[in-house]
PAFI-522994 format. One line per field, with one value per atom (N, C-alpha, C, O): residue number from 1; residue in three letters; x, y, z. Coordinates in steps of 0.1 Angstrom, whole numbers, plus 5000, padded with zeros to 4 digits. Example, Ala and Ser with C-alpha at 12.3 -4.5 7.8 and 13.67 -1.06 7.14 Angstrom:
<recs>
num	(1:1:1:1:2:2:2:2)
residu	(Ala:Ala:Ala:Ala:Ser:Ser:Ser:Ser)
X	(5132:5123:5132:5142:5128:5137:5129:5134)
Y	(4943:4955:4967:4967:4978:4989:5000:5011)
Z	(5078:5078:5078:5085:5071:5071:5079:5080)
</recs>
This chain:
<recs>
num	(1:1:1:1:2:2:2:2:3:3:3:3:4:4:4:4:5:5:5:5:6:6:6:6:7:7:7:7:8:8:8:8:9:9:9:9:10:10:10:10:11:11:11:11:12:12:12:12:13:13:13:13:14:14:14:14:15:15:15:15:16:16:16:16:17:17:17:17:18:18:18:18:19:19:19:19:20:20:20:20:21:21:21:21:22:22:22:22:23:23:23:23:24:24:24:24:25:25:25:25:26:26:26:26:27:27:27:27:28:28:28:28:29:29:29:29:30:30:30:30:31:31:31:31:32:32:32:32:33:33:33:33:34:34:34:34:35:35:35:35:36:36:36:36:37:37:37:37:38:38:38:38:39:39:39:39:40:40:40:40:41:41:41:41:42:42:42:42:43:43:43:43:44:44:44:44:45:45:45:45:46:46:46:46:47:47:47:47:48:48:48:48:49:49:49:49:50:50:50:50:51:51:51:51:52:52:52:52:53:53:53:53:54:54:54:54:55:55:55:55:56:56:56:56:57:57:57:57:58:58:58:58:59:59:59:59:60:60:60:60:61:61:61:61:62:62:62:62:63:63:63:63:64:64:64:64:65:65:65:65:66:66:66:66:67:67:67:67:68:68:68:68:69:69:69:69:70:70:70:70:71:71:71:71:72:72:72:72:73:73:73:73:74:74:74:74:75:75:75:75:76:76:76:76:77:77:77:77:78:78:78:78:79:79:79:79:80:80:80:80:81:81:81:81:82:82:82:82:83:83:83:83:84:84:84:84:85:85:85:85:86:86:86:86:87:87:87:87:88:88:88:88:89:89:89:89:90:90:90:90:91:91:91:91:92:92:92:92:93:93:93:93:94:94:94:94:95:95:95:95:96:96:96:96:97:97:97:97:98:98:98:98:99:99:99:99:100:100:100:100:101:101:101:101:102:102:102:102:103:103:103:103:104:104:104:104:105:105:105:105:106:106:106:106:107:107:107:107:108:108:108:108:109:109:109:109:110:110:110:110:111:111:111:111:112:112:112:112:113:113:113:113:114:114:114:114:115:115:115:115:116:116:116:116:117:117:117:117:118:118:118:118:119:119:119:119:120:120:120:120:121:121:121:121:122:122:122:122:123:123:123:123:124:124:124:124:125:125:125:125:126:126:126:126:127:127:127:127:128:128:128:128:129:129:129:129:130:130:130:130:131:131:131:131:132:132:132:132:133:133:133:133:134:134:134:134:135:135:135:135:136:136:136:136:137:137:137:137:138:138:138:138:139:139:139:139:140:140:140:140:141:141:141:141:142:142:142:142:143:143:143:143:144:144:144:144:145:145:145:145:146:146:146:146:147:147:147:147:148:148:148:148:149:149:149:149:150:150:150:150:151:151:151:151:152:152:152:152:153:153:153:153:154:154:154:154:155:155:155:155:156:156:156:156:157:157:157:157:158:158:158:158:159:159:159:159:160:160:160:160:161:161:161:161:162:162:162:162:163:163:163:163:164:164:164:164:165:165:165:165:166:166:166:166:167:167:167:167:168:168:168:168:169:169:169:169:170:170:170:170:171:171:171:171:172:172:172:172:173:173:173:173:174:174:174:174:175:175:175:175:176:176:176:176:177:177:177:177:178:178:178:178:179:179:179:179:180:180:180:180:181:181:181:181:182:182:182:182:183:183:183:183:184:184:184:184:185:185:185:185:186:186:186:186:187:187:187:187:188:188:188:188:189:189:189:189:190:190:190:190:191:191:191:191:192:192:192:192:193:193:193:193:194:194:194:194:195:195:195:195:196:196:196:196:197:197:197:197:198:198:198:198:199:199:199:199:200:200:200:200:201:201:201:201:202:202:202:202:203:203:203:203:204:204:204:204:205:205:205:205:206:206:206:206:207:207:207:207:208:208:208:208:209:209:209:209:210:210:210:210:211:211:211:211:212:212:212:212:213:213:213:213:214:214:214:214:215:215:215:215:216:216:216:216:217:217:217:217:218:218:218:218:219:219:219:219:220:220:220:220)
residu	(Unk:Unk:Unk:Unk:Unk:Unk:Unk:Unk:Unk:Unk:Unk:Unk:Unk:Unk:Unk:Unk:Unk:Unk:Unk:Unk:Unk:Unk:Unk:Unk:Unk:Unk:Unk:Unk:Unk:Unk:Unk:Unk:Unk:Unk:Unk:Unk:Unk:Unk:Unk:Unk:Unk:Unk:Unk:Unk:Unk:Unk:Unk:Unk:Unk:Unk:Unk:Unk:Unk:Unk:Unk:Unk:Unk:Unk:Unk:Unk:Unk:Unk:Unk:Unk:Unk:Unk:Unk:Unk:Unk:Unk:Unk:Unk:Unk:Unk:Unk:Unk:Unk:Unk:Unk:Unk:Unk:Unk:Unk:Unk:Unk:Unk:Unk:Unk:Unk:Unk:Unk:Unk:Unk:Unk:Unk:Unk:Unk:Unk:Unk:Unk:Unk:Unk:Unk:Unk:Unk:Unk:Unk:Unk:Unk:Unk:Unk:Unk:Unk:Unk:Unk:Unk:Unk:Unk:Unk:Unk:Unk:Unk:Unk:Unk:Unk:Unk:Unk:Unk:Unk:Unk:Unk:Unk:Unk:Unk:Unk:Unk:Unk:Unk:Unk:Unk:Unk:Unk:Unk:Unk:Unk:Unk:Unk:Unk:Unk:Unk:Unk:Unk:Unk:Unk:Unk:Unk:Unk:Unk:Unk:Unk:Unk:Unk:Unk:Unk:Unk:Unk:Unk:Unk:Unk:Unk:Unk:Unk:Unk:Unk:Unk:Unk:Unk:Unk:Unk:Unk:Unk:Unk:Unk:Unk:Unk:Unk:Unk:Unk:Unk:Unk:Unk:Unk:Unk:Unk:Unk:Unk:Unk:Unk:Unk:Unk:Unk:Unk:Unk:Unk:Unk:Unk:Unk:Unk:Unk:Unk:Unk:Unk:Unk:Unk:Unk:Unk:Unk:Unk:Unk:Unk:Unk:Unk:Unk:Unk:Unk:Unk:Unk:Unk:Unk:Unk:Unk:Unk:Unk:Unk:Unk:Unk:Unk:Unk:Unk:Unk:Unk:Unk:Unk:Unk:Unk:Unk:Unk:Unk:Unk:Unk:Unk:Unk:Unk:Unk:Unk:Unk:Unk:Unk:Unk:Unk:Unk:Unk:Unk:Unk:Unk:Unk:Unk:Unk:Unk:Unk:Unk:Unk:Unk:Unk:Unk:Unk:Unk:Unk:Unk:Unk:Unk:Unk:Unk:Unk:Unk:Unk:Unk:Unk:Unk:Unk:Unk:Unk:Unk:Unk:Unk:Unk:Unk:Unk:Unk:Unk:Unk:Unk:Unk:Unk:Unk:Unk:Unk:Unk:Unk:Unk:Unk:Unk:Unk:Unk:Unk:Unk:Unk:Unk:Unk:Unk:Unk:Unk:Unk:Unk:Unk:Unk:Unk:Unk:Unk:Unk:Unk:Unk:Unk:Unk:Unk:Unk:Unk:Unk:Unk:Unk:Unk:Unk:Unk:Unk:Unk:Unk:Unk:Unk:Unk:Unk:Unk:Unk:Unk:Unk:Unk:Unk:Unk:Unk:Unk:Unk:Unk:Unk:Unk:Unk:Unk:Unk:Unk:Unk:Unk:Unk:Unk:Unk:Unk:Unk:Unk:Unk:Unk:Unk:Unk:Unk:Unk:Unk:Unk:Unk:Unk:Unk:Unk:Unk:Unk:Unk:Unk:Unk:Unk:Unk:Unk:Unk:Unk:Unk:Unk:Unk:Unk:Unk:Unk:Unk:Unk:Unk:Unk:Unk:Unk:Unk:Unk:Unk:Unk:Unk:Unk:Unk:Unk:Unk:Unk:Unk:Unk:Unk:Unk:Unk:Unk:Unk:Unk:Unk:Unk:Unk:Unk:Unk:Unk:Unk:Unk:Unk:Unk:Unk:Unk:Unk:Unk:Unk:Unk:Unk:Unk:Unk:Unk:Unk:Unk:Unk:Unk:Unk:Unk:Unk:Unk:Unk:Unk:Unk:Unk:Unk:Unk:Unk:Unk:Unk:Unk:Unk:Unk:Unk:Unk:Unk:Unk:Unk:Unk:Unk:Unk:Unk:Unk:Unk:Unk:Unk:Unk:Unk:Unk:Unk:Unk:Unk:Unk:Unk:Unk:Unk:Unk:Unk:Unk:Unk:Unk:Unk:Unk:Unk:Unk:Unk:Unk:Unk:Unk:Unk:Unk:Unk:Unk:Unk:Unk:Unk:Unk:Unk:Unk:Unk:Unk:Unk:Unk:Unk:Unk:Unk:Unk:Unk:Unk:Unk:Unk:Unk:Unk:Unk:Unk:Unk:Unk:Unk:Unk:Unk:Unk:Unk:Unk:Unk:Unk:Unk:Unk:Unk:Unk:Unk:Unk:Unk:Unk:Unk:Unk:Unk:Unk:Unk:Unk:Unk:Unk:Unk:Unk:Unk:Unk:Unk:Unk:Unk:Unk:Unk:Unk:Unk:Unk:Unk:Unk:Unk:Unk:Unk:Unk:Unk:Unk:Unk:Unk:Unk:Unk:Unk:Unk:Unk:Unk:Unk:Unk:Unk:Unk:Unk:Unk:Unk:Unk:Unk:Unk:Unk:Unk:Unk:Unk:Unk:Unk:Unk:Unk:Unk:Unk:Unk:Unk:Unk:Unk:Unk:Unk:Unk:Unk:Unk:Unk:Unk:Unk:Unk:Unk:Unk:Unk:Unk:Unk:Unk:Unk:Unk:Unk:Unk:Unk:Unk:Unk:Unk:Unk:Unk:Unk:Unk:Unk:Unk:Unk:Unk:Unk:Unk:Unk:Unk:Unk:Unk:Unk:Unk:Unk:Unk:Unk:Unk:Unk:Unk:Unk:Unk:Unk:Unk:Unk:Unk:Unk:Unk:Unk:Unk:Unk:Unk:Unk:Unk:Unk:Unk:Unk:Unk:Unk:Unk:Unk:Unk:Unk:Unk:Unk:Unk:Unk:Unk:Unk:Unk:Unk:Unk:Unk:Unk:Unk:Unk:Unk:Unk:Unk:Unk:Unk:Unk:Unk:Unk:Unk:Unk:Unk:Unk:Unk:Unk:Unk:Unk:Unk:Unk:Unk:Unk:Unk:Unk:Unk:Unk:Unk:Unk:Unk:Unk:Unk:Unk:Unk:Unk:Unk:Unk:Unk:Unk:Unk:Unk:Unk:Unk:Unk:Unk:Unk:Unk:Unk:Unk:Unk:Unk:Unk:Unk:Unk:Unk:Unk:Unk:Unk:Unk:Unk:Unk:Unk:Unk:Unk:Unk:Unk:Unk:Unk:Unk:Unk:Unk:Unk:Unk:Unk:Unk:Unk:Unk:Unk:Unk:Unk:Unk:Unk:Unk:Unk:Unk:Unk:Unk:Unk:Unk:Unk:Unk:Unk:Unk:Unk:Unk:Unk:Unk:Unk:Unk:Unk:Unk:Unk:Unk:Unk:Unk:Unk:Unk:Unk:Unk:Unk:Unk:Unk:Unk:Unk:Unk:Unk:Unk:Unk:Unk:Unk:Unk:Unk:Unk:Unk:Unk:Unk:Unk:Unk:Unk:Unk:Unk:Unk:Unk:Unk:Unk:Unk:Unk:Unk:Unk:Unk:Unk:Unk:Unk:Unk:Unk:Unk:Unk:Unk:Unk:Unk:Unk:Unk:Unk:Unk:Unk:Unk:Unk:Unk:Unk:Unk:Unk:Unk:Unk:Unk:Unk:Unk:Unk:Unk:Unk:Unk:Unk:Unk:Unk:Unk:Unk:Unk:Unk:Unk:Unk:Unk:Unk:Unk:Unk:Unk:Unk:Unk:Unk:Unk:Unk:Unk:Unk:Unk:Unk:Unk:Unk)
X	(7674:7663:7668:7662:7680:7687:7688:7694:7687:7695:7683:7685:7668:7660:7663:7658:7676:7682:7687:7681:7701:7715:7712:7714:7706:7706:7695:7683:7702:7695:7685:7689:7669:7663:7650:7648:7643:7629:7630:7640:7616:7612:7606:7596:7613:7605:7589:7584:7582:7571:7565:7553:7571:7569:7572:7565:7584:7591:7584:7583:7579:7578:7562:7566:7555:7545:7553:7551:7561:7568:7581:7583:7585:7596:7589:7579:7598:7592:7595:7604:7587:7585:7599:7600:7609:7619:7631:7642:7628:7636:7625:7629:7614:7608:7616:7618:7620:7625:7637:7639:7646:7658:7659:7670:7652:7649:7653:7663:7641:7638:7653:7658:7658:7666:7681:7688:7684:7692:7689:7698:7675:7671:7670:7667:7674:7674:7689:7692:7699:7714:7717:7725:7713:7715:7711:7719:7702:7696:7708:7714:7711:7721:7736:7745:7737:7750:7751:7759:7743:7741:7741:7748:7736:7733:7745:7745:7759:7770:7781:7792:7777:7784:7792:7802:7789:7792:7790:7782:7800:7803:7794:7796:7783:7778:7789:7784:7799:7806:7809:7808:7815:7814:7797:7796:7788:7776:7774:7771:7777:7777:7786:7782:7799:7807:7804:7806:7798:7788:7776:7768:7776:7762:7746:7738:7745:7732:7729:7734:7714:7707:7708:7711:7706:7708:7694:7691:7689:7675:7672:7669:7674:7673:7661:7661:7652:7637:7632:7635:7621:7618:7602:7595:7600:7584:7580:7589:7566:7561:7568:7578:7564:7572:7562:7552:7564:7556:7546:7536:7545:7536:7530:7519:7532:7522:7513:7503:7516:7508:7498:7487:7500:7490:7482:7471:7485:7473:7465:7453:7472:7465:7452:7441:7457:7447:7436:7425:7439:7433:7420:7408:7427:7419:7411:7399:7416:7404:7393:7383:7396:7385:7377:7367:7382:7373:7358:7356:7348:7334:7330:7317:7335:7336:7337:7328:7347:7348:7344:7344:7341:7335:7342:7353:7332:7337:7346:7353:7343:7350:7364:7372:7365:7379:7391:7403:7382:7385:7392:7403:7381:7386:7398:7407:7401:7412:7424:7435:7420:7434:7440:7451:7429:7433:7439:7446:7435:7439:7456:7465:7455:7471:7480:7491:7471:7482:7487:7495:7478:7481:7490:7502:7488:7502:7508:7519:7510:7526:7533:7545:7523:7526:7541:7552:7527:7537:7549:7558:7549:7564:7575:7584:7572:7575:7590:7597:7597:7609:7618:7628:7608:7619:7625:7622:7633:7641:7651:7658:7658:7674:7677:7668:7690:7693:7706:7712:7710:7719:7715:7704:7721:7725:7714:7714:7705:7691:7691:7694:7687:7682:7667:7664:7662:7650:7637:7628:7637:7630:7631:7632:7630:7636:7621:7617:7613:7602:7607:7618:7591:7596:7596:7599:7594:7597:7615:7619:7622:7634:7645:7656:7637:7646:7645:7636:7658:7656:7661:7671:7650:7656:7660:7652:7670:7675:7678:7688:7669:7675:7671:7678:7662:7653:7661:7660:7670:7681:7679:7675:7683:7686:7699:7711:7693:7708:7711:7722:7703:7704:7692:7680:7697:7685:7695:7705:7683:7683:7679:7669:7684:7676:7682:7674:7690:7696:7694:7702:7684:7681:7678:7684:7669:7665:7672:7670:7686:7697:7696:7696:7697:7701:7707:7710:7709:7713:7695:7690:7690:7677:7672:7681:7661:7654:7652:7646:7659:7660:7645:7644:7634:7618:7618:7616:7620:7614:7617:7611:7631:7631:7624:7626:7614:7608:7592:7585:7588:7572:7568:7556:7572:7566:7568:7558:7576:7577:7569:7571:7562:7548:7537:7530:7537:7529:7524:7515:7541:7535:7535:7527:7543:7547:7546:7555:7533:7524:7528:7527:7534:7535:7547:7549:7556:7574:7580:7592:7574:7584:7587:7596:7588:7589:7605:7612:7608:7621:7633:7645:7623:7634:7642:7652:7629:7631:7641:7650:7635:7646:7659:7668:7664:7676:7679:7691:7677:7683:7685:7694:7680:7687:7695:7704:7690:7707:7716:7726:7717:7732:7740:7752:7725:7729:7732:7737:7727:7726:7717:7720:7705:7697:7684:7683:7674:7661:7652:7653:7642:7628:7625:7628:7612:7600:7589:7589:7582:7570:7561:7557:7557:7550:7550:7540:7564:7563:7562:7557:7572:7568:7559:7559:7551:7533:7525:7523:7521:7524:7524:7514:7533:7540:7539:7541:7537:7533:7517:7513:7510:7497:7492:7484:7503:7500:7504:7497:7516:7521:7513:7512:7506:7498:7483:7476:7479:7464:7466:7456:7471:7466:7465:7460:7467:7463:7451:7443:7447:7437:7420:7409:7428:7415:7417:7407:7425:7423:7419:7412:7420:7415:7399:7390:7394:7385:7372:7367:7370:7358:7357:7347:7366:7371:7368:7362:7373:7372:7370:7368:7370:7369:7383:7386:7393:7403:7400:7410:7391:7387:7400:7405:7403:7415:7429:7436:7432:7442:7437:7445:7424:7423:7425:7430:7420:7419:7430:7431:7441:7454:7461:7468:7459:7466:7458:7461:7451:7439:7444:7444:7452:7463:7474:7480:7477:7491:7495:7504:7482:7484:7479:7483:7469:7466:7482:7484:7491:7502:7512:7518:7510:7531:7520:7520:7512:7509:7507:7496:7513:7513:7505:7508:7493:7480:7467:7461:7462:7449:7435:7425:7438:7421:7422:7411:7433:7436:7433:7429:7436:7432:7419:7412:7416:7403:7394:7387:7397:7391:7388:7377:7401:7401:7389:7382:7391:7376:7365:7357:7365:7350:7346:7335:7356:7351:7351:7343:7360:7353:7344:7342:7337:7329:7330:7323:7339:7345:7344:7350)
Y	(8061:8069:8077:8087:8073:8085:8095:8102:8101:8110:8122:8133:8117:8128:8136:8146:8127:8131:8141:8152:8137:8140:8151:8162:8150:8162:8174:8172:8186:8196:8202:8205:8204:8209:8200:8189:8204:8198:8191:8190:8183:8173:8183:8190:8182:8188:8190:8199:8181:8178:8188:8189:8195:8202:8218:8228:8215:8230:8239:8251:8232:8237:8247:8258:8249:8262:8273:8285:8270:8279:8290:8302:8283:8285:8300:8299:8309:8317:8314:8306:8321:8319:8313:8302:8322:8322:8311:8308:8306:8298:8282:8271:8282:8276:8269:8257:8280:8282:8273:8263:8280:8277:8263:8258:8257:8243:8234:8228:8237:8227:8228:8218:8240:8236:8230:8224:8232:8222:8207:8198:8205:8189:8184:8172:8192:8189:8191:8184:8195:8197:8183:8175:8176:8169:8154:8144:8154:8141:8140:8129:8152:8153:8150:8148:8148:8145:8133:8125:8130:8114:8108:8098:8109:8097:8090:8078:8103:8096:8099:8104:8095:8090:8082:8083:8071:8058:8053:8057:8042:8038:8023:8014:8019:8004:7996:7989:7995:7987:7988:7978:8001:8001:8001:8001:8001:7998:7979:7973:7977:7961:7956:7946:7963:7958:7959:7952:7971:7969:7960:7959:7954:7944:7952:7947:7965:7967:7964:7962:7967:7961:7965:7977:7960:7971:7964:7952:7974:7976:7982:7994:7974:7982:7981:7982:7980:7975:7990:8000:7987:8005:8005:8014:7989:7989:7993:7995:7993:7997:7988:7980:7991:7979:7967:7967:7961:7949:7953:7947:7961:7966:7973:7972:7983:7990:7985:7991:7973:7964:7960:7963:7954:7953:7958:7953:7971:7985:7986:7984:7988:7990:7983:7988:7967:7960:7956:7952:7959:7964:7969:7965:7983:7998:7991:7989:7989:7981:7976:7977:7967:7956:7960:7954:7974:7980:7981:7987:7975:7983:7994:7994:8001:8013:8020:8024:8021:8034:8035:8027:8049:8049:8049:8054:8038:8040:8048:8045:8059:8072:8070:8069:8069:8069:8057:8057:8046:8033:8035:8031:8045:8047:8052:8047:8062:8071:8067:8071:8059:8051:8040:8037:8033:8024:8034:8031:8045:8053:8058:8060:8060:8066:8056:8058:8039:8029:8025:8017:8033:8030:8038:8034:8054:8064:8058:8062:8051:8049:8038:8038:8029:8018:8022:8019:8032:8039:8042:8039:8049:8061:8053:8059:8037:8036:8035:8038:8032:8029:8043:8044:8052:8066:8069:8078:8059:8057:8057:8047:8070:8070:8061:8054:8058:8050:8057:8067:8051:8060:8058:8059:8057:8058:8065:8077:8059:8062:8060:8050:8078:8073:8063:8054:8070:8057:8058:8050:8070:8069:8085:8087:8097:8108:8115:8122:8110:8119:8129:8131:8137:8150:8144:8153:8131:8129:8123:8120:8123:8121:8129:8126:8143:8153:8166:8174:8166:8177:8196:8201:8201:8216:8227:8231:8230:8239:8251:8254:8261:8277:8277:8282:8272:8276:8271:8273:8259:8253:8238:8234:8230:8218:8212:8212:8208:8201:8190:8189:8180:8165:8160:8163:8151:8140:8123:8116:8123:8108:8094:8092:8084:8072:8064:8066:8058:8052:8038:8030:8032:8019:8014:8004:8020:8016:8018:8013:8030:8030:8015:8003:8025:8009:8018:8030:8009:8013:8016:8007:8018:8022:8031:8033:8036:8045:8058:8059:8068:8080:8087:8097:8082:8087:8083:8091:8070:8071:8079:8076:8089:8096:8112:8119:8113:8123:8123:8133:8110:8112:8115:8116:8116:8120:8135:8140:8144:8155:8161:8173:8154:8155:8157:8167:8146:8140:8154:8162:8149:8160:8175:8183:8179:8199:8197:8194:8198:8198:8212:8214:8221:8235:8240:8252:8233:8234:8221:8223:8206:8198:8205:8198:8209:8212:8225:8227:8230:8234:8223:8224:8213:8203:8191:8185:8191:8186:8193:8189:8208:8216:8217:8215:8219:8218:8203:8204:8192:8180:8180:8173:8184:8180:8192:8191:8205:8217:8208:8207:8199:8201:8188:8185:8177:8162:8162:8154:8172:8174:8159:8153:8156:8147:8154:8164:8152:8154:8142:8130:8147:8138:8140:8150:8125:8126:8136:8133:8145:8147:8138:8134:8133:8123:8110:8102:8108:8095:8094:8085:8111:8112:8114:8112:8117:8125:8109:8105:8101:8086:8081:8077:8080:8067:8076:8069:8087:8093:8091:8089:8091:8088:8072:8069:8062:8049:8050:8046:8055:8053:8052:8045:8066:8072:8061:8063:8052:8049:8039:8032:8036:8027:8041:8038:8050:8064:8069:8070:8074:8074:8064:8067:8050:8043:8042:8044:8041:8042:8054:8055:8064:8079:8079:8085:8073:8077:8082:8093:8072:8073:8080:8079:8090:8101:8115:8124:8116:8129:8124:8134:8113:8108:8110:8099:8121:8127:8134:8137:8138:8151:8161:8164:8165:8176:8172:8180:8160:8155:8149:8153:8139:8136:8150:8150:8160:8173:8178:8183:8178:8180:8170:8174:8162:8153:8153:8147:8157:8163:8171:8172:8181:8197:8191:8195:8183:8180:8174:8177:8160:8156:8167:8165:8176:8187:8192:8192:8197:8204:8197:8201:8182:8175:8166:8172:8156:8151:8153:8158:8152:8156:8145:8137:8149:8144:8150:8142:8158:8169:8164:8168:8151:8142:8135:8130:8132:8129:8130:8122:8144:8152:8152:8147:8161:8160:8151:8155:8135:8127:8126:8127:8125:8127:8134:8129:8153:8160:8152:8152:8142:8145:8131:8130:8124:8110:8116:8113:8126:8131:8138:8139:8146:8156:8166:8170:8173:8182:8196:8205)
Z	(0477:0483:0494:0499:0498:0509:0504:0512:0494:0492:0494:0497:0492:0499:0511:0515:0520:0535:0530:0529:0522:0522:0514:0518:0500:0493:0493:0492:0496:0500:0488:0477:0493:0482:0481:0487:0475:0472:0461:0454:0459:0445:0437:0440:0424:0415:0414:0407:0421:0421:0433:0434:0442:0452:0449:0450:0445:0441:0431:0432:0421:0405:0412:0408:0416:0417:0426:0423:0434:0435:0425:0425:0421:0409:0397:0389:0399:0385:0372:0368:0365:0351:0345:0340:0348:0341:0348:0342:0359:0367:0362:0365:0356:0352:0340:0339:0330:0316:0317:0310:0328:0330:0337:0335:0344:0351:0336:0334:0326:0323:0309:0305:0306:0302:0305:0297:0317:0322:0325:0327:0324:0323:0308:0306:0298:0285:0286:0277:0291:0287:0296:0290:0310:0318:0305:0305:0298:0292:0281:0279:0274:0262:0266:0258:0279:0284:0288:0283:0298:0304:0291:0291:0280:0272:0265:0261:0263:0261:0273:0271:0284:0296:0297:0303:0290:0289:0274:0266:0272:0263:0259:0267:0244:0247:0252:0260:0250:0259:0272:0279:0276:0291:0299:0311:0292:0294:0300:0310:0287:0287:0297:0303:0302:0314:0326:0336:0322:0343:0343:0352:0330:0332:0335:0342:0328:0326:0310:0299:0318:0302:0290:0289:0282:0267:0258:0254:0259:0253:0237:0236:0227:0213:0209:0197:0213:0206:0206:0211:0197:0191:0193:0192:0198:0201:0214:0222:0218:0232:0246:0244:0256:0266:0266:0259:0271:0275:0284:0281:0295:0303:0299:0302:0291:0286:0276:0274:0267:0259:0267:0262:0280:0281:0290:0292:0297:0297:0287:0287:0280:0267:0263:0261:0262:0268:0274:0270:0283:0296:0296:0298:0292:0289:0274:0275:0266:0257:0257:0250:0269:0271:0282:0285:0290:0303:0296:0286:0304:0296:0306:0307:0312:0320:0306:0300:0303:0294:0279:0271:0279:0268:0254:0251:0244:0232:0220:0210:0228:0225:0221:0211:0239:0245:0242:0244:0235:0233:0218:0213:0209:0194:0193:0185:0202:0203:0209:0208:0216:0214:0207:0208:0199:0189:0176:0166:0178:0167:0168:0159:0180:0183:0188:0192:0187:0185:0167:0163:0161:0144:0144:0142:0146:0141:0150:0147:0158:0171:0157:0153:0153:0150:0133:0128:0131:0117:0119:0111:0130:0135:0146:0151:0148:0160:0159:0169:0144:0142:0138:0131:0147:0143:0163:0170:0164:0173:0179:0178:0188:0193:0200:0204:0204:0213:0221:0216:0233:0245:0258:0263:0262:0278:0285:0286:0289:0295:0313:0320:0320:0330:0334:0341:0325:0326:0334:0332:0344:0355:0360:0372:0351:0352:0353:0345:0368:0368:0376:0381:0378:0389:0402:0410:0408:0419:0423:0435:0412:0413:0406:0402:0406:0405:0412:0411:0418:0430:0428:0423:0435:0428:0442:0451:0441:0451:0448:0441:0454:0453:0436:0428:0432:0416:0402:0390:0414:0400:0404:0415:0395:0391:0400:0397:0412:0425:0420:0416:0421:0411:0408:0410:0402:0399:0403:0403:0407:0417:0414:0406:0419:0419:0402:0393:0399:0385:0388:0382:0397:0394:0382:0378:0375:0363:0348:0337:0354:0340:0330:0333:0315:0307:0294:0295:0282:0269:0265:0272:0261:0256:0244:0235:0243:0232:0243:0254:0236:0242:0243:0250:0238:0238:0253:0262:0257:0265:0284:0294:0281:0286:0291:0301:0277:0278:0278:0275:0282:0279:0297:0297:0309:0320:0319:0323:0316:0312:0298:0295:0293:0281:0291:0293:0296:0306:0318:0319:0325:0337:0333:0337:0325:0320:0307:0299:0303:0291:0280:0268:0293:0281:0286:0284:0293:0292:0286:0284:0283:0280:0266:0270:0257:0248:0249:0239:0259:0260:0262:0260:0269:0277:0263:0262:0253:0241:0231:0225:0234:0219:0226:0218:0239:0245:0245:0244:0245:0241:0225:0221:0219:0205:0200:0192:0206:0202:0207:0200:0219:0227:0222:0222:0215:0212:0196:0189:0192:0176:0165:0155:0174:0176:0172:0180:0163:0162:0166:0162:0178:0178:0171:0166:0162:0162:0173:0185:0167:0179:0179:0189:0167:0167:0172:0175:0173:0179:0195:0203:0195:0215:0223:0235:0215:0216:0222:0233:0206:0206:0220:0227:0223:0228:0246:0256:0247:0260:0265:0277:0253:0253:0261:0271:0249:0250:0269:0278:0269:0287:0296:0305:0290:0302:0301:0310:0294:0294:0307:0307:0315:0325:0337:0348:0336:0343:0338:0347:0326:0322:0326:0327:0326:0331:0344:0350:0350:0371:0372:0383:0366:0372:0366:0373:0354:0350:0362:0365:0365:0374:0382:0389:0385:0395:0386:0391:0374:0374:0353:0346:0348:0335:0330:0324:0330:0323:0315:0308:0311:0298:0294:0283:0311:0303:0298:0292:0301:0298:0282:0273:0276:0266:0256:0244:0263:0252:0248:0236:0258:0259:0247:0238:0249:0238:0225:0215:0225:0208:0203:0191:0214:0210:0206:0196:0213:0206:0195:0188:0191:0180:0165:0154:0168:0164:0156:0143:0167:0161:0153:0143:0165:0159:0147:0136:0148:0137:0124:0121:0116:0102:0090:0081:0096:0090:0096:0104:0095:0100:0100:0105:0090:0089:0100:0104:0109:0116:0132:0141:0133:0143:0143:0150:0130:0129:0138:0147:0133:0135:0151:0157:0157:0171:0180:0188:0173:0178:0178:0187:0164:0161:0172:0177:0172:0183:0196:0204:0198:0211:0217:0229:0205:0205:0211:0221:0207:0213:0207:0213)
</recs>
C-alpha cells in the first residue's frame, strides 16, 4: 500500500474522467498486453516454489456461493431479480468449464492501478497473486468499464493467442457482482446495472430465448 507514496500518479479510479477518448483506448490496451504477459511470468513450478497457491478449479469461489445465496433468500428483493440470476447460474453452470489457467494478479481493480501522464505507471498490490483461471482477471473491468473492457479482452488474447468465452465472462461477472447488487438495492435498486447485463447477455449469449427471457422477467 506504500506505493500510493512512492509511485507517481493517480488511481485508475480517479484518473479515468479525466483521460481522453483515445488515452482511454490506449489505457486499456496496455492493461490487456500487461494481463497477456504477467500470466507467463512465471513458471507452475516456479509458482509452486515460492509457495503460492495454485488454484485449478473452473467453478465459482466459495464466497461468492454464498452471495448468491444470500441474495436468494433476501425477501427484500424482488422475484424478478431472484429469476435472473438463477438463470445466469444455469448458463454459468453450462459454460463454467471453458477455462484458462496462468499466473494471475488476482486483484486488478481500478483502485490498484495507477495512471500517470494518460499512461499505465503500474499496477499494484500482488497479495492475492496465484496459479488461477484467467476469467477471473477480467470481470471488475466488465463490471466497472462496461463499454471499454472489451478492448482490454481483444488485446489479451491478440498478444496471449488465447480466446475467452464471453459467455462465461459475462456469467461469472454477474454472479460476482450479486452481493453488490443486493447491498446497493435499497439505495438506488441497480436497474442500470441489471439492464446493462440484459445487453450483454443479449450480444455474447448464444441462445436469444434466452435473453429474451431475461427482458421479459424484467419487464423491460
Amino acid at each position: 500500500m506504500y506505493c500510493y507514496e512512492y509511485v507517481e500518479g493517480k488511481m485508475m479510479i480517479n484518473a479515468w474522467k479525466d483521460l481522453s477518448e483515445q488515452e482511454r483506448i490506449s489505457l486499456c490496451e496496455e492493461l490487456g498486453k500487461f494481463h497477456a504477459e504477467f500470466e507467463n511470468a512465471l513458471s507452475k513450478e516456479e509458482i509452486q516454489a515460492l509457495g503460492l497457491e495454485i488454484d485449478t478449479s473452473t467453478d465459482l469461489h466459495k464466497q461468492t456461493k454464498e452471495e448468491i445465496e444470500i441474495f436468494l433468500n433476501d425477501t427484500q428483493i424482488p422475484e424478478k431479480y431472484k429469476i435472473i440470476i438463477k438463470q445466469v447460474c444455469g448458463v454459468f453452470e453450462k459454460n463454467k468449464t471453458e477455462a484458462s489457467f496462468g499466473l494471475c494478479h488476482n486483484d486488478s481493480h481500478h483502485e490498484n492501478i495507477i495512471i500517470h501522464k494518460g499512461k499505465l505507471a503500474c499496477v499494484i498490490d500482488f497479495g492475492d497473486t496465484e496459479y488461477g483461471n484467467i476469467y477471473n482477471e477480467f470481470t471488475r473491468y466488465v463490471q466497472d468499464y462496461p463499454n471499454y473492457f472489451e478492448i482490454i479482452v481483444e488485446t489479451y488474447e491478440k498478444l496471449s493467442n488465447k480466446k475467452l468465452s464471453r459467455t462465461r465472462l459475462i456469467t461469472q461477472t454477474v454472479l460476482n457482482a450479486v452481493d453488490d447488487i443486493r447491498s446497493d438495492y435499497d439505495k438506488d435498486g441497480r436497474e442500470e446495472i441489471i439492464k446493462q447485463y440484459i445487453h450483454w447477455f443479449a450480444k455474447f449469449t448464444p441462445n436469444p430465448p434466452f435473453a429474451h427471457q431475461l427482458k421479459k422477467n424484467l419487464v423491460l
